[in-house]
C-alpha positions as CSV (number, residue, x, y, z in Angstrom):
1,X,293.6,-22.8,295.3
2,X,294.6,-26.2,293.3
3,X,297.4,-27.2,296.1
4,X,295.1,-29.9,297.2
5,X,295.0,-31.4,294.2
6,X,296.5,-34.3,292.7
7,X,298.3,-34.7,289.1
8,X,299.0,-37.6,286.6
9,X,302.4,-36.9,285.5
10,X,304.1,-39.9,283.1
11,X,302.5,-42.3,284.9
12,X,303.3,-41.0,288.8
13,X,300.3,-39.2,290.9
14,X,302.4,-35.8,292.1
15,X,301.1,-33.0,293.8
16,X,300.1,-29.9,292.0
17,X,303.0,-28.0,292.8
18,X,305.5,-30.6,291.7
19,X,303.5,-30.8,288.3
20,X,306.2,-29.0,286.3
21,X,308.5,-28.7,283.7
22,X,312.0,-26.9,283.1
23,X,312.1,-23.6,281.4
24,X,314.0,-24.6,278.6
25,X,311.8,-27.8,278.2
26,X,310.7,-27.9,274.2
27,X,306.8,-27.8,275.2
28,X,307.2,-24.5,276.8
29,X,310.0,-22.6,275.2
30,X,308.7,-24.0,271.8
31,X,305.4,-23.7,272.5
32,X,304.8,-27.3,271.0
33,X,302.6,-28.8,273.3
34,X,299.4,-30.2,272.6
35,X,295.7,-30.5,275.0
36,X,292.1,-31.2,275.3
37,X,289.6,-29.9,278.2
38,X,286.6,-32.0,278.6
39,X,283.9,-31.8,280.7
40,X,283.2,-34.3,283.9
41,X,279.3,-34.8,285.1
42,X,277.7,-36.8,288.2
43,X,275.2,-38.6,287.0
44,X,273.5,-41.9,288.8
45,X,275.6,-43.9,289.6
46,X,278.8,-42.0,289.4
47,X,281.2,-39.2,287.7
48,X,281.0,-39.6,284.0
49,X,283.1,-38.0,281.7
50,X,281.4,-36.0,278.4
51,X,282.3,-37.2,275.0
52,X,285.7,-38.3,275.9
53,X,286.3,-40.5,273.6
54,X,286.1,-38.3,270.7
55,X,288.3,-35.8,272.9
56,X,290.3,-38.6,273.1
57,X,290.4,-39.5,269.0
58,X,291.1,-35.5,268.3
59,X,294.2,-35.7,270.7
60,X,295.5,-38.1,268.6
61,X,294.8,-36.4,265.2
62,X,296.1,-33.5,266.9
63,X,299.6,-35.0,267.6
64,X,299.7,-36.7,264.0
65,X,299.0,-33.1,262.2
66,X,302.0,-31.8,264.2
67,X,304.3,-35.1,263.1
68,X,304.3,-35.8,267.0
69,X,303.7,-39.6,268.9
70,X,302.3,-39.4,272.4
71,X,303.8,-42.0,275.1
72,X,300.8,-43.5,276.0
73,X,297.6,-45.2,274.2
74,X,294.1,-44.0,274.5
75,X,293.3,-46.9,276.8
76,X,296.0,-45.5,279.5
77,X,295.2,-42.1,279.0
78,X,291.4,-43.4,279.8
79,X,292.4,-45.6,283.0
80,X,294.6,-42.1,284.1
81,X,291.7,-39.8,283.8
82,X,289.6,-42.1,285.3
83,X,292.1,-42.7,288.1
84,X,292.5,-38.7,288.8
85,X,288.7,-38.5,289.3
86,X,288.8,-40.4,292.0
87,X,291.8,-39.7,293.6
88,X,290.3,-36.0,293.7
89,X,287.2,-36.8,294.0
90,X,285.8,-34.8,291.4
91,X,282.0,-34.6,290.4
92,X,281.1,-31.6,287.9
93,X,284.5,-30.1,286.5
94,X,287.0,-30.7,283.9
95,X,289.7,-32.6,282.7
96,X,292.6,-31.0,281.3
97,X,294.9,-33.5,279.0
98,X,298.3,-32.2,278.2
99,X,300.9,-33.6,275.7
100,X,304.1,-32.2,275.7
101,X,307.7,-32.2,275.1
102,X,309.3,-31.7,279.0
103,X,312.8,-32.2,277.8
104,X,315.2,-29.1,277.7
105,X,316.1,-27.8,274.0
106,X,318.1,-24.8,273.9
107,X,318.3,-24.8,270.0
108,X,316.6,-27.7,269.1
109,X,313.5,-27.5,267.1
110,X,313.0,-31.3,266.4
111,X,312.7,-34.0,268.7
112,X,312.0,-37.8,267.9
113,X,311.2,-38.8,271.2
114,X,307.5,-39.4,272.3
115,X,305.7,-37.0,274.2
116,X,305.1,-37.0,277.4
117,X,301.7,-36.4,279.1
118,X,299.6,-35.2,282.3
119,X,296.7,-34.9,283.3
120,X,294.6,-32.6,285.6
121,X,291.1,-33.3,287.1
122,X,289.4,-29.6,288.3
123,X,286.5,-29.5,290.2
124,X,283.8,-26.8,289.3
125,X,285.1,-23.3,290.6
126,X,283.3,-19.4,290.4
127,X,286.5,-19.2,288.8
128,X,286.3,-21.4,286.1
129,X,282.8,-20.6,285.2
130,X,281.5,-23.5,283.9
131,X,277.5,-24.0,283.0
132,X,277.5,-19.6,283.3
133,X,275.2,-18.8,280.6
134,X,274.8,-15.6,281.0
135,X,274.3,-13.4,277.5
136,X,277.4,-11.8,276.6
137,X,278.6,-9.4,273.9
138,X,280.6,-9.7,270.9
139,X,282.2,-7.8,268.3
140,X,284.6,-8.7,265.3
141,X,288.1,-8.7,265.9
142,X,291.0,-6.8,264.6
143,X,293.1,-9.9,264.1
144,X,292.4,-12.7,261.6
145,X,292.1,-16.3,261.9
146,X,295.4,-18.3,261.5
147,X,295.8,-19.2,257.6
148,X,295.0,-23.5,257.6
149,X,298.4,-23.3,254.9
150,X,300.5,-21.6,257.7
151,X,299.9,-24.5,260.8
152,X,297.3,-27.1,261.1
153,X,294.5,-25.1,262.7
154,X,292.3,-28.4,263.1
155,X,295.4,-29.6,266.0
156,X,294.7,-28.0,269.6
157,X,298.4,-26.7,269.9
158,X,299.1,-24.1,272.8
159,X,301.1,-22.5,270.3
160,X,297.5,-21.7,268.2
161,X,296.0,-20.1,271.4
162,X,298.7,-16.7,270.9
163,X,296.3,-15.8,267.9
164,X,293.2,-16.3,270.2
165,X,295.0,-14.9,273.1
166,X,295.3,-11.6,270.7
167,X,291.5,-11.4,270.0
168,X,290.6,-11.9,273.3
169,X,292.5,-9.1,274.9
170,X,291.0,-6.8,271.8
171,X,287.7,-7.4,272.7
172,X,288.0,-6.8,276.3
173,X,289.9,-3.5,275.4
174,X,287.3,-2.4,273.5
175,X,284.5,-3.4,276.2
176,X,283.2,-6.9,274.9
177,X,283.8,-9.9,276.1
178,X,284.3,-12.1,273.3
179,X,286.2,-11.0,269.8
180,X,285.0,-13.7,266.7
181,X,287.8,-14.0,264.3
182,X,287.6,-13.5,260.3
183,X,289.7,-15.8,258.6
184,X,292.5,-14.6,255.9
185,X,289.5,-14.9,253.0
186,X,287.3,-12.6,255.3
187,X,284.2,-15.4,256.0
188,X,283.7,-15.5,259.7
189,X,285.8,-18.1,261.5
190,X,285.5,-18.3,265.5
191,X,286.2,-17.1,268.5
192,X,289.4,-17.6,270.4
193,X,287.8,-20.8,272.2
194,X,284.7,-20.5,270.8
195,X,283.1,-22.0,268.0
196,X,280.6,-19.5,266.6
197,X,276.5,-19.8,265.4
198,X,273.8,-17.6,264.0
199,X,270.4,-18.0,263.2
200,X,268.6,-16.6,260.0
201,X,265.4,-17.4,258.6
202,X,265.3,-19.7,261.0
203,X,268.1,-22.2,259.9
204,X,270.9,-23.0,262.0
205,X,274.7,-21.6,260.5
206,X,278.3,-22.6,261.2
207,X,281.5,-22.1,259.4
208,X,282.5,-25.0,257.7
209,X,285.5,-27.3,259.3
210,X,288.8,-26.8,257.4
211,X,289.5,-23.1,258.7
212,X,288.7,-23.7,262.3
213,X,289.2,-26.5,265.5
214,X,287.2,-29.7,265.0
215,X,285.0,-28.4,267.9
216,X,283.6,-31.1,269.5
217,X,281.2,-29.2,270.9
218,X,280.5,-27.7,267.9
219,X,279.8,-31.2,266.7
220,X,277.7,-32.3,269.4
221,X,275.1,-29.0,268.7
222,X,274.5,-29.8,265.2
223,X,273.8,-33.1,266.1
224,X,271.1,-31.8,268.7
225,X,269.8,-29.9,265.7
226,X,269.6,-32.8,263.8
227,X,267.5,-34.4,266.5
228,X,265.0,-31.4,267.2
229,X,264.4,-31.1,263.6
230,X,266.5,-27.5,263.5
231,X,267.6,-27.1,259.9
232,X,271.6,-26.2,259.9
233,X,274.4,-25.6,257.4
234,X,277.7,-25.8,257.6
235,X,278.9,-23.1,255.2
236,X,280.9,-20.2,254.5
237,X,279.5,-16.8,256.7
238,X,280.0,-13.5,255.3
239,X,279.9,-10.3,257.4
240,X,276.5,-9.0,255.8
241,X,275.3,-12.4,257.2
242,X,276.4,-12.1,260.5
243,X,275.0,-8.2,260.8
244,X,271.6,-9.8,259.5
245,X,271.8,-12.8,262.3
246,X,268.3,-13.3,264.1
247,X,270.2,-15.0,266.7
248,X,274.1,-15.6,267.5
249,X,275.7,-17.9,270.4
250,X,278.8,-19.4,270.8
251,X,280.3,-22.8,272.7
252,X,283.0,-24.6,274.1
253,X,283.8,-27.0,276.4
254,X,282.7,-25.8,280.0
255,X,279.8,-24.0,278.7
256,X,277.8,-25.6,276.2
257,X,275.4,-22.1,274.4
258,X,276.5,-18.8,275.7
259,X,274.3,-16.6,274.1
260,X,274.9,-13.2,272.7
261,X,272.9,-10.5,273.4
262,X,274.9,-7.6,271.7
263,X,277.4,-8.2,268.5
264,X,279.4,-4.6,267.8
265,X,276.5,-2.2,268.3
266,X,273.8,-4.5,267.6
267,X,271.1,-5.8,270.4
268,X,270.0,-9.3,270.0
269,X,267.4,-11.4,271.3
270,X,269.2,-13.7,273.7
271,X,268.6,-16.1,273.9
272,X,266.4,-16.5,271.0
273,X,264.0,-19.2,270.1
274,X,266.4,-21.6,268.0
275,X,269.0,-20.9,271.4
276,X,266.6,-21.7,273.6
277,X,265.2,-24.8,272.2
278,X,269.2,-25.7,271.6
279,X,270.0,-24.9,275.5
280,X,267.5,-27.0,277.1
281,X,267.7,-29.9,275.3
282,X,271.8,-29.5,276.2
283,X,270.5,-29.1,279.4
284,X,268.5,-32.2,279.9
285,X,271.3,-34.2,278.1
286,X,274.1,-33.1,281.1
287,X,271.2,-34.1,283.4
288,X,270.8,-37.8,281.5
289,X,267.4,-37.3,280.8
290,X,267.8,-38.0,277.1
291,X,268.3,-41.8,276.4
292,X,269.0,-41.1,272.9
293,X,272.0,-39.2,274.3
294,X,273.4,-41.5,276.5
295,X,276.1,-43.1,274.8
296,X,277.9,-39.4,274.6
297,X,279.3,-40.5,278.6
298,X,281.7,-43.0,279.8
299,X,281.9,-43.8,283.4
300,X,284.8,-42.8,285.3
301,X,284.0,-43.4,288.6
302,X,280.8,-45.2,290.5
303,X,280.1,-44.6,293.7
């Protein structure tokens, strides 16, 4: 369904189907590639990307945890993905930003040479979802998070997705569609591309960065607390908190609060006051109605 498309391979515009990589290549056989998704919005006066300079920023931290150097600087990765909008003239959808190894390794595990990168510009799909709010259940999964002393967890390596790959297809076996992740010292972590809220007494809780992804979504919510006046925490969630929760949602990239409406066997109001409150003023944000927001989009393309 993408074979229309365009991609930003290394500097060359190919088609989608030519967008590849050997088998052996390091970034698939390894798993060592790196990525960000970020969302694209049409706004007046053009298609404007959402917070991508901080996407941007945690590519780069990402690469450095992993002892990797891209090929390219922020400023070409910018002109690319704003290049790739326009080329497939993309309104509401996302960005995907990879950085990998495409050269073949049979046995090697190192490489010094930079990474090379692509980059895909999606428009809006039923199958992608994006901006589907729609409550959804939860439950706790059988796996645990990755240990922060085994990898980086803060770096958004395809390799880290196999753990959330794991809860995922948990809780769909067991009939939910999202499983939340306790990490090795049993405080609630997140999802497997989700960061994770509750609600109690009605204060805003996260877990704390340092066992999770640098969401930036995550980030941007807490700062919209800030703003409404929402008290919120940042701090270590136990399970007896989470069964007590007045209101749970989780977040990512393509949709900004998904509430929850059931977690394990538990119904939930959903969404709930605090969610609410949280969802519309995301809302009027993605709809540039909120000038004190503004500076969270960069232009990509004006018509």
């Amino acid at each position: 369904m993408y074979d229309h498309l365009k991609v930003w391979m290394n500097g060359e515009i190919v088609p989608w189907r030519d967008a590849t990589v050997p088998l052996l290549s390091h970034g698939f056989s390894r798993g060592s590639a790196i990525f960000e998704v970020f969302g694209t919005h049409h706004g007046t006066g053009g298609t404007f990307a959402f917070r991508m300079d901080e996407h941007l920023k945690r590519l780069m931290r990402s690469a450095d945890l992993l002892g990797m150097q891209i090929g390219y600087s922020v400023r070409e990765i910018m002109d690319a993905v704003a290049k790739m909008i326009h080329v497939n003239k993309i309104d509401r959808g996302l960005v995907k930003i990879l950085a990998y190894w495409g050269e073949e390794a049979v046995i090697q595990l190192v490489l010094e040479s930079k990474l090379d990168v692509a980059i895909f510009a999606i428009p809006s799909s039923d199958e992608i979802g994006l901006d589907n709010a729609t409550p959804i259940t939860a439950c706790i999964s059988k796996w645990r998070k990755l240990h922060p002393e085994t990898v980086p967890v803060e770096a958004k390596a395809c390799a880290n997705y196999l753990n959330s790959y794991l809860a995922r297809k948990d809780a769909v076996l067991r009939g939910y569609h999202v499983g939340l992740l306790l990490g090795t010292d049993g405080f609630l972590a997140e999802g497997s591309i989700e960061s994770v809220f509750i609600v109690n007494n009605g204060a805003l809780i996260t877990p704390p960065l340092g066992r999770i992804l640098s969401s930036i979504t995550r980030m941007s919510i807490l700062q919209v607390a800030q703003a409404l006046g929402i008290p919120c925490h940042e701090k270590a969630i136990r399970m007896e908190d989470v069964l007590a929760a007045e209101e749970m949602f989780v977040c990512h990239t393509g949709i900004k609060i998904l509430p929850i409406e059931k977690f394990e066997n538990r119904a939930l109001e959903a969404p709930g006051p605090i969610t609410t409150k949280l969802m519309n003023m995301m809302d009027r944000i993605l709809r540039f109605s909120e000038g004190n927001f503004q500076n969270w989009f960069t232009l990509l393309h004006a018509e």
